[in-house]
C-alpha positions in Angstrom: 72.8 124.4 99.8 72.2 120.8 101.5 74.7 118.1 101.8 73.7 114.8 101.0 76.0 112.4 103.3 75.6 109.0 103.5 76.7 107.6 107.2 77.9 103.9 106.5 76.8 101.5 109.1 76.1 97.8 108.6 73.6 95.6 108.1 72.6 95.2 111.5 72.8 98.7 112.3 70.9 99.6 108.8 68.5 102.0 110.9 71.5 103.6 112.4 73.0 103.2 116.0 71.4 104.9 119.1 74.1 107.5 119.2 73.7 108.4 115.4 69.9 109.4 115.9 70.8 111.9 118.7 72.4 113.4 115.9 69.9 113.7 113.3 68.3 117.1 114.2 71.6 118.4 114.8 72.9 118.4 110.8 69.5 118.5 109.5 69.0 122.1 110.7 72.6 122.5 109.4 71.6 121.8 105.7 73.7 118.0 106.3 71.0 114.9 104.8 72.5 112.3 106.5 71.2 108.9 104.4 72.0 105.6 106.2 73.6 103.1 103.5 75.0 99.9 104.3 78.7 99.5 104.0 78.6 96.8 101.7 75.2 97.3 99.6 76.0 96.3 96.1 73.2 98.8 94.8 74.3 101.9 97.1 75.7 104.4 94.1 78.1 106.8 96.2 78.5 109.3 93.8 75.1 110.7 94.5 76.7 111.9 98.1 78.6 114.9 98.8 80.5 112.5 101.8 80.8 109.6 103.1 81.1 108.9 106.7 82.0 105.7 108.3 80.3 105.1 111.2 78.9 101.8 112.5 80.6 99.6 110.2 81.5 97.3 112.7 81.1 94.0 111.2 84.4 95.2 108.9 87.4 93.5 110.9 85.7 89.8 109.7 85.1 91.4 106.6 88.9 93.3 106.2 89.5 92.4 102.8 85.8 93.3 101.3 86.4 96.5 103.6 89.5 97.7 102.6 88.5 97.0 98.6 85.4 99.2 99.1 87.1 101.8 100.5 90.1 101.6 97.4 86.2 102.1 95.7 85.6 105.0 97.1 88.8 106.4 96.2 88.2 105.9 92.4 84.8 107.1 92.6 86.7 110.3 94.3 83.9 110.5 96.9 85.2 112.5 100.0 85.2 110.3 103.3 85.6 111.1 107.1 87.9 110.3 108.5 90.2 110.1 104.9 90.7 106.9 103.7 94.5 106.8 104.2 93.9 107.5 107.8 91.1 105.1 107.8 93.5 102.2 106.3 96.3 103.1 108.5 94.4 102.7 111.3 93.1 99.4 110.5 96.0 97.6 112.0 97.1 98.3 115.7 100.3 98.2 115.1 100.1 101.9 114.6 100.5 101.6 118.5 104.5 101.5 117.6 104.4 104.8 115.9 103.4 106.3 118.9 105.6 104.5 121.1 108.7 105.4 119.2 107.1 108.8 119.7 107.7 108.7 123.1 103.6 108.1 124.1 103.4 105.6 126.8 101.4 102.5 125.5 100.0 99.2 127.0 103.5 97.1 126.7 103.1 94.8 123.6 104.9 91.6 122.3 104.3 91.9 118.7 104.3 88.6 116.8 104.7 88.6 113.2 103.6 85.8 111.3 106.6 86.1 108.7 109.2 86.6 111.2 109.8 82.9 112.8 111.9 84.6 115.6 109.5 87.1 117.1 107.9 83.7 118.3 111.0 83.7 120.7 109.5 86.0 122.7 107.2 83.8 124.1 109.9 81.6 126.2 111.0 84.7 127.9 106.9 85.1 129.9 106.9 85.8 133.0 104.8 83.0 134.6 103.2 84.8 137.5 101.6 87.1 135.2 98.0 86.9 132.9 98.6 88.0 129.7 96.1 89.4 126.9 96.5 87.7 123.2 94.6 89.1 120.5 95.3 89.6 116.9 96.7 93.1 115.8 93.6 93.7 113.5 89.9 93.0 115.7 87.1 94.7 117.0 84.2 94.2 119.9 87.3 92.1 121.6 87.2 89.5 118.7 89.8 86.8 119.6 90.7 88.0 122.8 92.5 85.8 125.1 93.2 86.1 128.9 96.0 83.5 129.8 98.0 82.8 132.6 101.8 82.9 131.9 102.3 79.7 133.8 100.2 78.0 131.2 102.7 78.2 128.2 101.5 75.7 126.0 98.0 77.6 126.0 99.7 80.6 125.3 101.6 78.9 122.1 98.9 77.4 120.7 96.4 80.5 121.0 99.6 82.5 119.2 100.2 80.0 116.3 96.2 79.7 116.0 95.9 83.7 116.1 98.9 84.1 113.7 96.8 82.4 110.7 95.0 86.4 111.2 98.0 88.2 110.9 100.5 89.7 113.7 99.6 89.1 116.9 99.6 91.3 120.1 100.8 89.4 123.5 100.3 92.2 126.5 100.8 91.9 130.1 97.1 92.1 131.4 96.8 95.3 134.1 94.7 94.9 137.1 93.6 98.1 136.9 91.3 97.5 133.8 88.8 95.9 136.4 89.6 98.2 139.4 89.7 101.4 137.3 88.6 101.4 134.1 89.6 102.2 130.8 89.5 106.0 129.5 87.4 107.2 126.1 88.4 110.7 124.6 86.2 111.9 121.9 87.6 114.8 120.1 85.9 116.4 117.2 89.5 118.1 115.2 91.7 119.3 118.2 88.6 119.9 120.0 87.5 117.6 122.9 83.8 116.6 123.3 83.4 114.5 126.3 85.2 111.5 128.0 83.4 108.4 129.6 84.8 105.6 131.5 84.4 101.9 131.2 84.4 99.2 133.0 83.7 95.3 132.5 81.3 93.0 134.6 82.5 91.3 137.4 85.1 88.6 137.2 85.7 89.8 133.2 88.4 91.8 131.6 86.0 93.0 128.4 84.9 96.3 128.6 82.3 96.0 126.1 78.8 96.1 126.6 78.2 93.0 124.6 80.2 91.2 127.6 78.6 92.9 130.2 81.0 96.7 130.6 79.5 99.6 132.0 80.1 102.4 130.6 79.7 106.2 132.3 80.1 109.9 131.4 82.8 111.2 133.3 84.4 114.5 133.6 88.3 113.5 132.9 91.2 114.2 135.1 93.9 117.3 133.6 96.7 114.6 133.4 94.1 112.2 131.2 93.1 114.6 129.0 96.4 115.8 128.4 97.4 112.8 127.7 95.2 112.5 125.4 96.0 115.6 123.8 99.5 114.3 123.3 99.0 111.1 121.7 96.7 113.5 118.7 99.7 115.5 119.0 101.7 112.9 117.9 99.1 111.2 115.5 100.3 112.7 112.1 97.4 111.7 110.5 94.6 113.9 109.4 91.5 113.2 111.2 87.8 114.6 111.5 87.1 112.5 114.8 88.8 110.1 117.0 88.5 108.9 120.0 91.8 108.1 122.6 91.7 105.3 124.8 93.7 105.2 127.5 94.2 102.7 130.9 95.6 104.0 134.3 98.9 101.7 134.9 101.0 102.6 138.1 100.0 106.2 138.2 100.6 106.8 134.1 97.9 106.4 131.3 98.9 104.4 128.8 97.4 104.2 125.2 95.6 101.3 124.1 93.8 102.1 121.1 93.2 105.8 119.2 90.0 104.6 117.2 89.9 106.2 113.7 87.6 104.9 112.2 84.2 103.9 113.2 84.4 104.8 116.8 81.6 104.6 119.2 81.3 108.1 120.6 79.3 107.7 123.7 76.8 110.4 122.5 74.1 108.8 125.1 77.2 109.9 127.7 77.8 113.5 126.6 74.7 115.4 128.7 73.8 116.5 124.8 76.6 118.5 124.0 78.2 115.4 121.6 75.9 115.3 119.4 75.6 119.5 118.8 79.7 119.7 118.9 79.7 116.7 116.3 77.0 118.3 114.2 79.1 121.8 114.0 82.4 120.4 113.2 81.0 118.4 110.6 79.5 121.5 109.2 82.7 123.3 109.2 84.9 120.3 107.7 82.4 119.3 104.9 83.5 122.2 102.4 86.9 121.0 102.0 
């Protein structure tokens, strides 16, 4: 019997991403329809699928509100969706990052700044002024509102927080060299299973590994002690989970999480020598019967 699933994208992605189509054949031959709908289409009726997977909805962090209401949709309209939506909504806000730190997984060190709490602003007296710092808010994607600033320039600093905090909490993070001299780790795991790895790095004199800012991004065969890194940090993840990918940035011989991506993760199929797209198509047919 087919499935009919309908892989949510966006309106710019409406045709599906590049890595989506390599995996077309894939769960076609494995009786999976996958039907592109738009996120946000008024006249998509989701009950006619079997699943919904979120994909390349990546407009959804300027749309969070619209987002998370269509999801709370979903749930009423008891349509399955990967990954589950309670995993999905926890994962909407990084400061999921302190679950795993009081778990005892290393992560990028974070100032947390809550907008209700007038004395986590404190914090940002005690900066070290020699160092760069990275200020985003806590809920962002594609490095939306992302800030490089010197600690020696701490009226910048304030004024970027206070801005920022209008968003939400905000993330202040001591900004590691190695992000342009090494790279930042992505783990793709399909389950407990692990697909391929790839390795990015941003264009010269930037900090932003995403290709949108000029990042390079390359398949690479992982090192044990990244990968079982990675392994430890889903170890820890008490969420339930068809995909995620784990990524991690090399800090004074550690790797230290900066982001487990949940929920519309790009999965570097164009990276994976064609073994991505075949795992992803075979775990997809073993989870959809659930």
């Amino acid at each position: 019997m087919q499935k009919r699933i309908a892989v949510a994208t966006s309106e710019q992605y409406s045709r599906l991403a590049k890595d989506e189509l390599l995996t077309l054949d894939h769960l076609t031959s494995r009786g999976i329809v996958p039907v592109p709908t738009v996120w946000n289409d008024p006249t998509v009726d989701w009950k006619a699928f079997d699943q919904v997977i979120i994909r390349s909805t990546w407009d959804y962090s300027r749309n969070l509100h619209p987002f998370k209401a269509w999801l709370h949709l979903l749930r009423e309209l008891r349509v399955p969706v990967i990954n589950p939506i309670d995993t999905v909504l926890w994962n909407l806000d990084k400061t999921y990052l302190r679950h795993f730190e009081k778990k005892k997984i290393p992560i990028v060190p974070t100032h947390w700044i809550f907008s209700d709490r007038k004395e986590s602003l404190e914090v940002l007296e005690e900066l070290v002024s020699t160092h760069d710092y990275i200020i985003k808010p806590s809920v962002s994607a594609e490095a939306f509102e992302t800030h490089r600033i010197s600690g020696n320039r701490q009226s910048e600093i304030k004024e970027t927080v206070k801005r920022l905090l209008q968003l939400g909490t905000v993330m202040v993070q001591p900004f590691l060299d190695e992000i342009q001299t090494q790279g930042e780790w992505s783990l793709i795991f399909f389950q407990d299973q692990f697909s391929h790895a790839v390795i990015k790095t941003p264009a010269p004199k930037d900090y932003r590994v995403q290709v949108s800012f000029g990042g390079k991004t390359e398949g690479r065969k992982p090192p044990q002690a990244v990968l079982d890194r990675a392994r430890n940090v889903l170890a820890a993840l008490e969420q339930p989970y068809f995909f995620a990918r784990v990524d991690l940035i090399p800090s004074k011989g550690d790797f230290l999480l900066s982001e487990i991506e949940l929920i519309e993760p790009s999965l570097y199929f164009v990276h994976s020598d064609g073994v991505g797209p075949k795992l992803y198509a075979e775990a997809l047919s073993a989870w959809i019967p659930r």
